[in-house]
Every structure is written in structure tokens, then in C-alpha cells.
C-alpha positions in Angstrom: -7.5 93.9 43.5 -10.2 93.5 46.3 -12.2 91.7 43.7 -9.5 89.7 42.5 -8.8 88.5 45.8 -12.5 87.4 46.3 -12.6 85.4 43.5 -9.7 83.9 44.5 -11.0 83.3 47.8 -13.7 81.8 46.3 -12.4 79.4 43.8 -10.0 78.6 47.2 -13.6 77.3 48.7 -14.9 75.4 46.2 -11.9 73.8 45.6 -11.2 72.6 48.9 -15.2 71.2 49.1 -14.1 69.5 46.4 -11.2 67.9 47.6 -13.1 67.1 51.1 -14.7 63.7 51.7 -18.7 64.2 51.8 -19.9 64.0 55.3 -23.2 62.5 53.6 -21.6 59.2 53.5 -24.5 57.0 52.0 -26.3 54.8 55.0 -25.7 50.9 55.1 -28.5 48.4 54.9 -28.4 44.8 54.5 -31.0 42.6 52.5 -31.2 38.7 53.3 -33.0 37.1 50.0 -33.9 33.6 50.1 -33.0 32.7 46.6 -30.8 34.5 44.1 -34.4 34.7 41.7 -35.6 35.8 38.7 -39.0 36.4 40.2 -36.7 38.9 42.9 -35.7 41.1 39.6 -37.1 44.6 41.4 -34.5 44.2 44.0 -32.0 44.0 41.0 -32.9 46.8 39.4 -32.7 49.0 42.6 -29.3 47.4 43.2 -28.1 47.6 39.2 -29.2 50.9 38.3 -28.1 52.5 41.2 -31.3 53.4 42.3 -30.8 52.6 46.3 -27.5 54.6 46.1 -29.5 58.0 45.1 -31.6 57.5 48.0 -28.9 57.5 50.2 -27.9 53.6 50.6 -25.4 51.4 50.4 -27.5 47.8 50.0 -25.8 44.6 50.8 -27.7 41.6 48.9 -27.0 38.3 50.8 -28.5 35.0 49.4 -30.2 33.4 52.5 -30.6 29.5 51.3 -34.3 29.7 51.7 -36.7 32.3 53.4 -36.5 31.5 56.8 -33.0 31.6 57.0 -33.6 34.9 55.5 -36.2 35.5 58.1 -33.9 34.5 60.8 -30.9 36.6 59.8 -33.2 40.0 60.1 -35.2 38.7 64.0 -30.4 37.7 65.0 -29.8 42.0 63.5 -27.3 40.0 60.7 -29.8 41.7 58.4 -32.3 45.0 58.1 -34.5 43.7 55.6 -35.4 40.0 54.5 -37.2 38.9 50.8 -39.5 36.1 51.0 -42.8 35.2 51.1 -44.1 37.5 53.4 -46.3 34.4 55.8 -42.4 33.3 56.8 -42.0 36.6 58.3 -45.9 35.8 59.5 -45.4 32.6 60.9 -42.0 33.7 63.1 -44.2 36.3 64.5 -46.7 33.9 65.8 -43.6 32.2 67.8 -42.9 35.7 69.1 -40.7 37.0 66.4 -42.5 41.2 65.7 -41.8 41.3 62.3 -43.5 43.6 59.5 -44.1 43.7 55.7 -43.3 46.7 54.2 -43.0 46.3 50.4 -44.5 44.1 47.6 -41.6 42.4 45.6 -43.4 39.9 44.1 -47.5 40.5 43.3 -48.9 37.7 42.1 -48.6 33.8 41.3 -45.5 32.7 39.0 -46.5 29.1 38.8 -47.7 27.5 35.6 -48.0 24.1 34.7 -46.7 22.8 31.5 -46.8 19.4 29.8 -44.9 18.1 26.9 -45.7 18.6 23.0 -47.2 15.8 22.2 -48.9 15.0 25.7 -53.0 14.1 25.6 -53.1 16.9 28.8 -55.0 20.0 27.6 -56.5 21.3 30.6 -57.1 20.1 34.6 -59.7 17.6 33.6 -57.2 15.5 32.1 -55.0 15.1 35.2 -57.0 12.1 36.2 -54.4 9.1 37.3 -51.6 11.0 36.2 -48.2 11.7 38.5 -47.6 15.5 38.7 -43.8 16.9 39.0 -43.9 19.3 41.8 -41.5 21.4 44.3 -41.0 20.0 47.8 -43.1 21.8 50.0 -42.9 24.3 52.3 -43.3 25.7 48.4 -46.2 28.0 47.7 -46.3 26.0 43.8 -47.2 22.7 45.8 -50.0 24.3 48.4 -51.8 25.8 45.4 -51.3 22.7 43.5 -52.6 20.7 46.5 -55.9 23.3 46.3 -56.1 23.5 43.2 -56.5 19.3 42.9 -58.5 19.1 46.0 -61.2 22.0 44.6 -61.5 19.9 41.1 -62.0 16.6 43.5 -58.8 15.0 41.6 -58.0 12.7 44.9 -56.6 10.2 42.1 -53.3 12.6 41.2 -50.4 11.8 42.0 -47.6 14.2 43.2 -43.9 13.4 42.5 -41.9 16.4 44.6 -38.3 17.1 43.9 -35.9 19.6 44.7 -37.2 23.4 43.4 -35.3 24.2 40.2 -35.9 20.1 39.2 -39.3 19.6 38.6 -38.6 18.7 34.9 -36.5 16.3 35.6 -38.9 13.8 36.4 -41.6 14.4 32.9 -38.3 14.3 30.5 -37.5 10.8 32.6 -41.1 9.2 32.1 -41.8 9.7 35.5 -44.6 12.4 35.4 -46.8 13.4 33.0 -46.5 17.3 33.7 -44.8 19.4 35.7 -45.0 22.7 37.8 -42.7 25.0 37.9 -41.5 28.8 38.1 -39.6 30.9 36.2 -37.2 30.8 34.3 -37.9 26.9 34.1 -41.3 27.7 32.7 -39.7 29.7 29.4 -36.5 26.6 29.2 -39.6 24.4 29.3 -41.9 26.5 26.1 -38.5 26.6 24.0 -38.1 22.7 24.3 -42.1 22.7 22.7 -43.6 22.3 26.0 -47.2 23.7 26.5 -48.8 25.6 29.5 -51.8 23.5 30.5 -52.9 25.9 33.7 -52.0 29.2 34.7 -51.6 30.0 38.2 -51.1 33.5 37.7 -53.9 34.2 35.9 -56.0 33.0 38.5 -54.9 35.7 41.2 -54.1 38.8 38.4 -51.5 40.0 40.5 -53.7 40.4 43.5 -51.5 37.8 45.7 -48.6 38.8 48.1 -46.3 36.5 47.1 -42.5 38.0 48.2 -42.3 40.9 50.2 -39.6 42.7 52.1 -39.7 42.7 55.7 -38.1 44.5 58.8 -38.3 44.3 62.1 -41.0 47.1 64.3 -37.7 47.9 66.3 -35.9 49.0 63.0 -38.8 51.0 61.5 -39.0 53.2 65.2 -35.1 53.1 65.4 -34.3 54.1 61.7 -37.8 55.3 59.7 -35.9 57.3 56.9 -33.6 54.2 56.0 -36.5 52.2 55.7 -39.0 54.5 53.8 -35.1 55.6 51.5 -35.4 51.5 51.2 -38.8 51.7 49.8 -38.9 54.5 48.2 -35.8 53.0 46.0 -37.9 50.0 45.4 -41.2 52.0 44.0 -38.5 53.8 41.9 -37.1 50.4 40.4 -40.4 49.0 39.9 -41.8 52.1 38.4 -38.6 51.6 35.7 -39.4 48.4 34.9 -42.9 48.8 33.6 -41.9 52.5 31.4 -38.4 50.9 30.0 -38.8 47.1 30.1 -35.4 47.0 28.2 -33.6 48.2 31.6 -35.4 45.1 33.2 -34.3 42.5 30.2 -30.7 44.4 30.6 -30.4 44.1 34.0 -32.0 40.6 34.1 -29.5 39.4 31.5 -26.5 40.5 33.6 -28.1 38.8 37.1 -28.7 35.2 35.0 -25.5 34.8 33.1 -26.0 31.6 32.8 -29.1 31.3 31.2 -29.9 31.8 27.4 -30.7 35.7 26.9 -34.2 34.4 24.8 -35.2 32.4 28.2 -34.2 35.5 30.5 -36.3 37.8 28.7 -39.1 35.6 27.4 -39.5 35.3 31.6 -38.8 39.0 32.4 -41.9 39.9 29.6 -44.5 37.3 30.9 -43.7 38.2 34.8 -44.4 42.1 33.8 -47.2 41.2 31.3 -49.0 39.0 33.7 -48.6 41.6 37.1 -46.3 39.5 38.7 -43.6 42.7 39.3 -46.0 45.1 41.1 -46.6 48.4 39.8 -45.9 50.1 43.3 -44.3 48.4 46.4 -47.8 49.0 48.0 -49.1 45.8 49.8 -53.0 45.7 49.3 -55.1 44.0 52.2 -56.8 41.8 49.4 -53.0 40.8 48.2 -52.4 39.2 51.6 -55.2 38.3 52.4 -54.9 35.6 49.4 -51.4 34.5 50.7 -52.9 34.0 54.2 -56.0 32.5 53.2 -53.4 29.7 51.6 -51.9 28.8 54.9 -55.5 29.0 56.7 -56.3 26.1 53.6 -52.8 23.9 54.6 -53.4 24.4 58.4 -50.6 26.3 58.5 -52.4 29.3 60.2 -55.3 29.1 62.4 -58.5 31.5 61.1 -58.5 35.0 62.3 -55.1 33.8 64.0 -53.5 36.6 62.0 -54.5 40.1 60.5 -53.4 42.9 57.8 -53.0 45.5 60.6 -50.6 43.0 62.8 -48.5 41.9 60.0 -48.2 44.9 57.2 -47.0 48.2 57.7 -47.7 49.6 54.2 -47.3 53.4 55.2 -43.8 53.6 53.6 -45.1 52.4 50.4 -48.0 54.6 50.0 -46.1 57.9 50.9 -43.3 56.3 47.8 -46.3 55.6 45.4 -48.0 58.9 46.2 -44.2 60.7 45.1 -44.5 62.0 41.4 
């Protein structure tokens, strides 16, 4: 009987733990993207697969309207973390904003530009006297373009800038002879028989710090284990898309309903095979140091204005890429 009455008691317990709400309730964060974006697909993943809620979180996605609305959400406490490119969060900071990068989203260029079939542009050296389709800037597509035409010496090119998301529009018109663009455009583009003419990404082999997250210093001293949970989730989901690119195509497919599936996951392979998702979240100083030398080129930035040290915290992505 006395060991009846134990296991009884037992079953009693474990019942009742059962019953009881967890007092690990998972901890709320909130992440201010600028644009709902293809190129933002590690976010997804982490979201999707339920990979921020094993680390503890419960991760509100809001879609800013553009980064430094994004920005400006995190610096007002509407938002923990922002997603953009990381020389917004730079450039608040120099207005007295103390903002800090702490994970790579997006790792390298995802700008190509593409002409149509039967178009006599091959390469760069043909661009001479023609009218370019390109985003309205602030867009990173038209600063590099901008280099890009101004290290060639093509001062005769013409630039024909449209809303981002548009910059067909104007070659299928007449009005431009090529366009650039990011994904998915560039894969809507290839299935209409359009041609890549220059690769922007191959140029920086994802060695460029194009999107990052970023929190504010006050948030990493106030709350360190939500944000290194944050980034650890996002080395997890980045880590899953290179070993099982089928979960990235999935959860791509399910982001983008709207878009063919052949477009979604054409974009999806070249992003991964061309190291625009980053292996790690891990922000290299040669990575930013290629953003930043972009807005020193568009006198955005002054030289030595800005350093690695002031503007990256990458300690919570090394102790997540060190993890097994």
C-alpha cells in the first residue's frame, strides 16, 4: 500500500505539472524590416520553422516601408531589432542615434544587370550612349551602378531611375536599353529570355555587408541573452538553409505567394549559390568595410568618419557560429 500510494502521489505531480501553465513563457522581441524581401529569407526561416521559438522568443516581424523607418522604430523602443542595410543604422549614429550591428542577413551584392534577348549589350563596354533602368536612390543597386560607370569612365550613360520593384518597366517600354535589378525581378526577367550582362555579386563573393540586424547598445546591456537567443536563432536558420535548401525553397514559396514557384526558387538557388545568404550571422570587418567604403565613394560618409569597432558588435555571432 505505501508503494501504491507513492505512485499515486507521483502520477498526482506530474499530472498537475502538466495541467500548469509553464512559467517559461517564451520572451517577446520585435523586428522592424524595411521590406517584406526575398533577399531577407534567413529571417523567414527563423520565423517559419520555428526556430526563434526554440530559443525562447516570440518574434514579431513588422514591415518598416524602407530602412530608416525601420531604423527609427528600434532608436523610438517600437522595435528591438531593425533589418536593413546596416550604414542606415551607421548613418543615425552619426546624428547621435548609438546603434550596433549584430548579425549578417544579407552577405553580399544581389544586383545583376540584365538586358533583353535580342539586345547588341554583351558586357559594360557596350553601355556607351545607352539609358540604364535603375532604382531611385538612396538604393545600394544605383551607388554601385554609379561606381561601377564612373570606374569604366562611361560619363555618356544615361540613368533612367524608377520606383524599386519597376526597373523593367522602362526596357519592355523602349525607354532603356537594360535594366538593374534585384531579386526576384532578376529570375521574372531570365524566364522572359532576358540575359545577365554584369554581375554585381560576383564582384564582392559575398564579402559585402549588405542587410544586417541591428539593436540598440542600451538593449544589448539591458537584455544580452534575448539578443544573443536572437542570434543564435538566426545562425541556426542560416545554417538550415545551406544543409536542406528544400526548407529554404519551402519556406520561400509560402513567404511569396504570389510569385511563380520556378521564379521563387530559381532566386532562393542563385542567392545561396552565389553567398548572398551568409553561412554564419558573423559580420566580417572586410564585409563592412566594402559597405562603408560605398558611402565614403557617394559622400555619404566622411573617411575614417566611421569604424568596425564603433558600429559592429559581432560577439553574439561568433559565440552562435562557434555552437556545434
Amino acid at each position: 500500500m505505501k508503494y501504491v500510494r507513492s505512485l499515486l502521489g507521483s502520477a498526482l505531480i506530474a499530472a498537475s505539472c502538466l495541467a500548469a501553465p509553464s512559467s517559461f513563457a517564451a520572451e517577446k522581441a520585435v523586428i522592424y524590416q524595411a521590406f517584406q524581401s526575398i533577399q531577407y529569407l534567413p529571417l523567414y526561416v527563423a520565423m517559419d520553422e520555428g526556430i526563434f521559438t526554440k530559443h525562447g522568443l516570440e518574434v514579431q516581424k513588422v514591415t518598416a516601408g524602407g530602412g530608416a523607418q525601420g531604423v527609427a522604430a528600434v532608436i523610438g523602443g517600437h522595435a528591438d531589432f531593425s533589418l536593413q542595410d546596416p550604414m542606415t543604422a551607421v548613418l543615425a549614429n552619426l546624428k547621435g542615434a548609438s546603434l550596433v550591428n549584430v548579425a549578417m542577413v544579407v552577405s553580399g551584392v544581389p544586383v545583376w544587370m540584365v538586358a533583353p534577348p535580342n539586345s547588341p549589350i554583351k558586357s559594360i563596354d557596350d553601355l556607351k550612349d545607352q539609358t540604364l533602368s535603375v532604382a531611385l536612390p538612396p538604393s545600394t543597386s544605383t551607388y554601385l551602378l554609379q561606381k561601377l560607370l564612373k570606374d569604366k569612365g562611361l560619363s555618356n550613360v544615361k540613368l533612367n531611375t524608377v520606383a524599386i520593384g519597376t526597373e523593367l518597366s522602362p526596357v519592355t517600354a523602349g525607354r532603356a536599353a537594360a535594366a538593374v535589378l534585384y531579386q526576384p525581378q532578376v529570375e521574372q526577367a531570365l524566364a522572359s529570355g532576358f540575359k545577365i550582362v554584369y554581375d554585381f555579386a560576383k564582384q564582392y563573393d559575398g564579402v559585402y555587408a549588405f542587410s544586417t540586424i541591428d539593436t540598440l547598445k542600451s538593449t544589448i546591456q539591458k537584455r544580452p541573452q534575448m539578443v544573443q537567443s536572437f542570434v543564435s536563432a538566426m545562425a541556426d536558420a542560416e545554417k538550415l538553409m545551406r544543409s536542406s535548401p528544400e526548407t529554404a525553397y519551402r519556406v520561400a514559396v509560402q513567404e511569396f505567394p504570389s510569385l511563380e514557384k520556378n521564379v521563387v526558387e530559381a532566386a532562393v538557388k542563385r542567392l545561396l549559390d552565389q553567398k548572398i545568404y551568409p553561412a554564419t550571422p558573423s559580420i566580417s570587418r572586410q564585409a563592412f568595410q566594402s559597405g562603408l567604403d560605398l558611402q565614403v565613394y557617394i559622400g555619404n560618409i566622411k573617411q575614417g568618419e566611421v569604424t568596425y569597432d564603433s558600429a559592429v558588435d559581432n560577439s553574439f555571432a561568433e559565440k552562435a557560429s562557434a555552437k556545434p
